[in-house]
N, C-alpha and C positions, 0 to 999 in steps of 0.2 A: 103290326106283324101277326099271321095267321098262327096258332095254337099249331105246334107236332108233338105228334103223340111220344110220352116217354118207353126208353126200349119196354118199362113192366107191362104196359099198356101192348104193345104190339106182341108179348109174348102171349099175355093172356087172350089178346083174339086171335091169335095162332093157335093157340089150346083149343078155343071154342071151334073153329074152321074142323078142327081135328075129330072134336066128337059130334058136330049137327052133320044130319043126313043132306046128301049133295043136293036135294029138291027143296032145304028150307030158306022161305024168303030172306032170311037172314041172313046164309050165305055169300047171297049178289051186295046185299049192305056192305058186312064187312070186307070182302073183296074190293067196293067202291072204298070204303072210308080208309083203307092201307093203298093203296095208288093214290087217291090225293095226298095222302101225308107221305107219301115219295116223292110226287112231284112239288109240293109246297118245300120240301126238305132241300129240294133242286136250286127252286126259288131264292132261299132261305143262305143257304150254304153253297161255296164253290164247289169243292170235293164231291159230294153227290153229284152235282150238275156234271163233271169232269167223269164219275165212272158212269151216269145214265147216258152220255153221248160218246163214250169210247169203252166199248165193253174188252177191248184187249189192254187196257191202260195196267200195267204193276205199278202199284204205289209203294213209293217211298216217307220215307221223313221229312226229306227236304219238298215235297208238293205241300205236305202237310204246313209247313212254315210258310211256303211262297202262298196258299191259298187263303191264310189269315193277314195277309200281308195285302191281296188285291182285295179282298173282304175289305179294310178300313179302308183303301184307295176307291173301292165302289159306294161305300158309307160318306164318303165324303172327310174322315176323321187323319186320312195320310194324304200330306199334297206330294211328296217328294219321295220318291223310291226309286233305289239304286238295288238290283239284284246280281250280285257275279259268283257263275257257277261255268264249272268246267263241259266240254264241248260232249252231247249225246248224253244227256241228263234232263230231255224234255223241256230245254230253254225255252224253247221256241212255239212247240205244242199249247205250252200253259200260256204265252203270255203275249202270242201274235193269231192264237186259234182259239182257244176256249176262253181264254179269259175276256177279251172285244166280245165273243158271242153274247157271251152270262150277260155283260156290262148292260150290252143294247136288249138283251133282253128284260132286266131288270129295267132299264133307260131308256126305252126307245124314242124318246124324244132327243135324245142329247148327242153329242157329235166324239169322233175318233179320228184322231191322226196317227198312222202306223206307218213306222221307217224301219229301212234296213238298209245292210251297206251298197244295194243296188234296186232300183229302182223293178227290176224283174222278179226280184225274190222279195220284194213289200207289195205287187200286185197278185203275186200267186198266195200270201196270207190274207190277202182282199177276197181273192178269190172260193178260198177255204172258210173263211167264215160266213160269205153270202150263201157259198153251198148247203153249210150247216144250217142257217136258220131257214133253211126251203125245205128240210127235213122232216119226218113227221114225228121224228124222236123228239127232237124239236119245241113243232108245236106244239103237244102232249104236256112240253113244259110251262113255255111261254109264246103269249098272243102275237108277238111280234111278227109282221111283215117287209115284205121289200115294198114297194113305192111301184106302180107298173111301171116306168120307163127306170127303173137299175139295172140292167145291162151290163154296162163295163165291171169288170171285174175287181178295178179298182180305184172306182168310186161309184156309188150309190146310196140309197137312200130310205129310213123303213115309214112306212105308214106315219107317221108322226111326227117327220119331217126333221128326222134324227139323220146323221150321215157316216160316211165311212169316205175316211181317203189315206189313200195307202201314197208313199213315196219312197224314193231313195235316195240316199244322201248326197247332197249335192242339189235335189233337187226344189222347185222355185212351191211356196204355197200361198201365194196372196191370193188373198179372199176368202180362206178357211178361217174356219175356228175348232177350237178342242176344247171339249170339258176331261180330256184324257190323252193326252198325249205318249205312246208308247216308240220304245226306243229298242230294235233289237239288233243288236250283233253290228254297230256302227261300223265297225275296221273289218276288213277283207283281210286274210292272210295274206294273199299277195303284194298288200301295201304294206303291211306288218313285216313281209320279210325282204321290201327293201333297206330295211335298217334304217330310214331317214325321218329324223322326229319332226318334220312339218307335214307330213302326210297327218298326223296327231291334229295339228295346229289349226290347219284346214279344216278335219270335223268339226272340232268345236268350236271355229268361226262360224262355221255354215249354221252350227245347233240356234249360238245366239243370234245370229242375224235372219235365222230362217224358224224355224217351228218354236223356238223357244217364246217367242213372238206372236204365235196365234193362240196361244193359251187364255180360254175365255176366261171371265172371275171366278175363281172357286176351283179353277181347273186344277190339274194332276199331272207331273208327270213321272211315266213308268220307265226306269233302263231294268234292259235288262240284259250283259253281256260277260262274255270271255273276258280275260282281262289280257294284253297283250304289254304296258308299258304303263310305268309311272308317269307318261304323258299321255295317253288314253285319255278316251270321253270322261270313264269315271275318275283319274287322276286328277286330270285339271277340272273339272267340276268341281269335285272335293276341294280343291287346293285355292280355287277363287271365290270360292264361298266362305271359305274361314275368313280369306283375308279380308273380303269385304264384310263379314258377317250375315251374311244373305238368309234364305232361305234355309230350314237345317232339314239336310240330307238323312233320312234313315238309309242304311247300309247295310246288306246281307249277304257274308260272304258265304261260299259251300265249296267248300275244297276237294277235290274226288278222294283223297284219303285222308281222314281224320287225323289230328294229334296222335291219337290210338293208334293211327298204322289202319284200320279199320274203315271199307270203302265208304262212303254216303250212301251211298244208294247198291247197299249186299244185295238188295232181291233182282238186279238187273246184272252190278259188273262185280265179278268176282274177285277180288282180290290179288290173284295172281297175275291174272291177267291187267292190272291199274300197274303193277308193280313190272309188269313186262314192254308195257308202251313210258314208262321212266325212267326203265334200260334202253330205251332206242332213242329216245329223245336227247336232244341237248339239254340240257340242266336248267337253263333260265325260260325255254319254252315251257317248259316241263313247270316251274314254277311261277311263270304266270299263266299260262293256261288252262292250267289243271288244279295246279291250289291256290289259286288268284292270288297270288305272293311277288309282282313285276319286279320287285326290289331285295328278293331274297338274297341272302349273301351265299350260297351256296351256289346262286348262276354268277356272280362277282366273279372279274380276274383278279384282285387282289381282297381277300378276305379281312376282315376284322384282325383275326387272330396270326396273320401274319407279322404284324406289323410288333416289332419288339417294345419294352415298356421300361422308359427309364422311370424310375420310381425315388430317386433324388431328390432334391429341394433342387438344388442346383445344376446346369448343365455341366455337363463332362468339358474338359479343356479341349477345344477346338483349334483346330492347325489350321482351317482352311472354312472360307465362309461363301456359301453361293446363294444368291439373291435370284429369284426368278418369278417376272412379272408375265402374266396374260391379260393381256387388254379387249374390252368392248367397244364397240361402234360409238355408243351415245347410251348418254342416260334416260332411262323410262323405263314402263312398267313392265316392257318386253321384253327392253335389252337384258343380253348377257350381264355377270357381273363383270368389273375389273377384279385380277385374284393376283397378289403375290404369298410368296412362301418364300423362308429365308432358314438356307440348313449349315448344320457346320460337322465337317468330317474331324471323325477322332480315331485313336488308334488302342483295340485293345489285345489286349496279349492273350493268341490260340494254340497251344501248344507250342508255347515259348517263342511264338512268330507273332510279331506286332502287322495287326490285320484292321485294314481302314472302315470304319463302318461311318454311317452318317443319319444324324440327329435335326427332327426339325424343330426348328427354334422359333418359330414365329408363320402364324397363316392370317391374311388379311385379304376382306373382299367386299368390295363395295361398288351400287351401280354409281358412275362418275362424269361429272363433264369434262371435259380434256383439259381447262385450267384445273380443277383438282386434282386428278389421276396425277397430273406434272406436279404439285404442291408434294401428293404424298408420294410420288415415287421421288423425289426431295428428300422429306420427312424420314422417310425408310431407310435411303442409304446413306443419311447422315446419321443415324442411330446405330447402322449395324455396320457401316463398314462395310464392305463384302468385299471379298477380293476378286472375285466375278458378279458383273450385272448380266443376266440375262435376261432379254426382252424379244419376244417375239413379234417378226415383223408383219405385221398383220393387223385391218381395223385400227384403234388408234395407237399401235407400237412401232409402225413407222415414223410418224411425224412428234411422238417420246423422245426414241430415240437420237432424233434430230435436236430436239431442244435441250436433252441431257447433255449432249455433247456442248452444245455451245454453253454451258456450264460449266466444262472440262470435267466431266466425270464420266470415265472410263466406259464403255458401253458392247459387251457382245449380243450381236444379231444372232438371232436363232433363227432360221428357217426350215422347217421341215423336207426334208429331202421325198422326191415323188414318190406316190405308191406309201409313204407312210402317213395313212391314215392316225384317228387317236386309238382305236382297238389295238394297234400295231405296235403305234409307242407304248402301251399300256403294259401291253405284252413285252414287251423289249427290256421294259426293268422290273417284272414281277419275280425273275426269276435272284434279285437282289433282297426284297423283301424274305421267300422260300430261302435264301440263303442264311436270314437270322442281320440282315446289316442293316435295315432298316429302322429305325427310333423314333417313337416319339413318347411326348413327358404326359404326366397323368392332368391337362387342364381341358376346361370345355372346349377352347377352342381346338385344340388339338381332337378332341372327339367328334367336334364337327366335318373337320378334315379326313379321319378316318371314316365316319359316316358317306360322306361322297363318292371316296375313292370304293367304300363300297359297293357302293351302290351303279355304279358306270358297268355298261355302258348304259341303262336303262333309266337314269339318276334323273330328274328336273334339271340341275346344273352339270358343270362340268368343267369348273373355270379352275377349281383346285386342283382337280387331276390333270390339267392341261398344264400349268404352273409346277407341281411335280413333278410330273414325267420329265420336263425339260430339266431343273436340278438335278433329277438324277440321271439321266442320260449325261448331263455334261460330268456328273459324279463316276460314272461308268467309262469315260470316254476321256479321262481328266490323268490317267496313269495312278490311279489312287489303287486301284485294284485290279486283280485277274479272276475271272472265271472261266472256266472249263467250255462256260457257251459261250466267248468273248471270241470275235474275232481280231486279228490283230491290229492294233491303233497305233494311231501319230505317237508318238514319246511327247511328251508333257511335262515338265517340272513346277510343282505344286512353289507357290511361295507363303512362307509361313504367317500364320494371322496371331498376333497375339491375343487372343478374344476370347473371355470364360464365360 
């Protein structure tokens, strides 16, 4: 690595410039020996390279982080990096435009794969960086060329027989390789706001089955994105690497407001204005987009702190016990889990009116093959009794429910009525929760269950909020209770469960 001059060193030939006369040879020296220690600094370092080729660039903090971060991914010392920052923060400038130029100019023998969520918007960043190195700002830096026949915009090739290929997700790269694989903005909003988490499932089929796959030995790869769901690129990346112990992810969040309240980047977006686009937004956009937070409990329909806290050793005396299973298809590493929950309604005294609340007593979930699921949903309702089973008939809780019966034990079908979605049932008994009737006791497993139902609709699972909602909808729809949003129901009479 070539010697740069220290700042004493550039003051003091600043001073000299200051008092020799404009005709001494010395001069043209010093004027020479400060422009190569620019451009060796270029060389040398991202951030100079980033303001000698964008002179309108306002720097932040967070460039500063993200340029020491492609510094060791060009050093070769980071193989794995995940960057998620909020949208018009220079995602895309730093690390689909300047950072492939620096690389190949530093590399120009080595190879680049650059994706985005469309195939048009990975050949116009092809496009921007071939421009750039045809620059004389450029070459000034570094020696690198294009190859005479690079042409297309997105793909070609420099002097050295280094390459660029730009694609979109989805799309096919056999016969490439990467010593750098960069990854930007993989989710479209438009996919993001059909609300369906296999649009998720997809990318990150296509990553492993498609570029994750051309990465040469020793290669890198760079994300760099929004964050839009706990099942995102970087979601399930993060979440299949623990489990297998893979590859370990460095991870850089940048939230458009600080802990502090305080924006990331003050020299660009001011404060009121981060604070005026998070009055307009929905809350869960808002916190995955902006403060890469998919799972914040503040976009949750049922929060944490709704949920009431029995703090007993023991459970309250239970009048009434509702069992309720959600079943999965089959077991494997994809399926859903099977989830029961098992609650028991109690009654306590509100201003001298005995008022039904309800306590959950038990959450279990495990992926199953249909002989087990039948063992423990067995096992289950011979432990608790329940004085309602409910099973939803759906995946393996039709042919359950089938087998329960020829058991003789008791069995209500639950089927969702049209048009109610799970956001909807979600919705349908949050507002029991907001009423104070909801319980649960202080064990892990019970925080686990809280954790979920936090976390929906954006959660990994969803088998415990599904199992929920049906207890308590039959708890709401059971004559146990009235509220003011209740519409009016069938009459019911509870029969009493002796069960503490």
């Amino acid at each position: 690595m070539s010697n740069i001059l220290t700042r004493e060193e550039i003051k003091q030939y600043l001073a000299l410039l200051e008092n020799l006369p404009d005709n001494s040879p010395e001069v043209l020296k010093i004027h020479t020996l400060l422009r190569e220690d620019k451009k060796e600094r270029c060389r040398q370092n991202f951030m100079p390279f980033v303001r000698q080729m964008w002179s309108a660039f306002i720097s932040g903090k967070h460039h500063q982080i993200m340029a020491e971060a492609f510094e060791r991914v060009a050093k070769g010392d980071l193989k794995r990096l995940i960057i998620n920052m909020p949208p018009r923060h220079t995602k895309s400038e730093f690390a689909s435009y300047l950072f492939p130029g620096w690389f190949l100019g530093m590399y120009p023998e080595k190879k680049i794969i650059q994706t985005a969520h469309t195939a048009e918007l990975a050949v116009g960043f092809g496009r921007k960086v071939r421009n750039l190195v045809n620059t004389p700002e450029y070459q000034e830096v570094f020696p690198t060329k294009l190859s005479q026949d690079s042409k297309a915009a997105g793909r070609w090739n420099t002097h050295k027989g280094g390459d660029y290929f730009a694609i979109g997700v989805g799309g096919a790269v056999t016969g490439k390789g990467a010593d750098v694989l960069i990854i930007d903005d993989p989710h479209s909003e438009q996919e993001a706001m059909l609300g369906n988490p296999s649009v998720y499932d997809r990318v990150y089929e296509w990553y492993n089955s498609g570029p994750r796959q051309r990465l040469q030995p020793g290669g890198a790869i760079v994300i760099v994105m929004t964050r839009w769901s706990k099942r995102d690129l970087t979601g399930q990346i993060l979440s299949n690497s623990a489990k297998k112990e893979a590859a370990e992810w460095e991870v850089i969040e940048l939230p458009a407001l600080l802990p502090s309240g305080k924006p990331l980047w003050p020299e660009f977006w001011k404060q009121e204005e981060l604070e005026a686009i998070k009055l307009e937004l929905p809350v869960s956009k808002w916190e995955s987009q902006y403060q890469q937070n998919p799972t914040s409990e503040e976009g949750a329909i049922i929060k944490r702190d709704m949920w009431k806290t029995w703090d007993k050793e023991r459970a309250p005396p239970c009048e009434y016990i509702i069992q309720s299973w959600d079943t999965a298809f089959e077991k494997s590493n994809r399926a859903d889990y099977s989830a029961c929950t098992t609650w028991g309604v109690f009654y306590k005294e509100v201003d001298g009116i005995e008022v039904a609340n309800i306590i959950v007593l038990d959450a279990y979930k495990e992926r199953l093959e249909f002989p087990e699921l039948k063992r423990q949903a067995y096992d289950l309702w011979k432990e608790w009794n329940p004085d309602t089973l409910l099973v939803e008939k759906k995946a393996a809780g039709a042919p359950l429910i089938y087998e329960l019966r020829r058991m003789g034990i008791p069995i209500s079908e639950y089927t969702p009525s049209k048009g109610s979605d799970k956001i909807a049932r979600v919705n349908a008994v949050s507002d029991l929760f907001a009423s104070g009737m909801v319980w649960r006791p202080e064990t892990k497993w019970a925080d686990e269950l809280v954790e979920e139902v936090a976390s929906f609709p954006n959660g990994d699972h969803d088998d415990l909020v599904d199992s929920t909602t049906q207890a308590l909808l039959r708890f709401r729809q059971g004559g146990f209770i009235q509220l003011n949003s209740d519409e009016e129901d069938r009459a019911f009479i509870p029969r009493k469960a002796a069960y503490y």
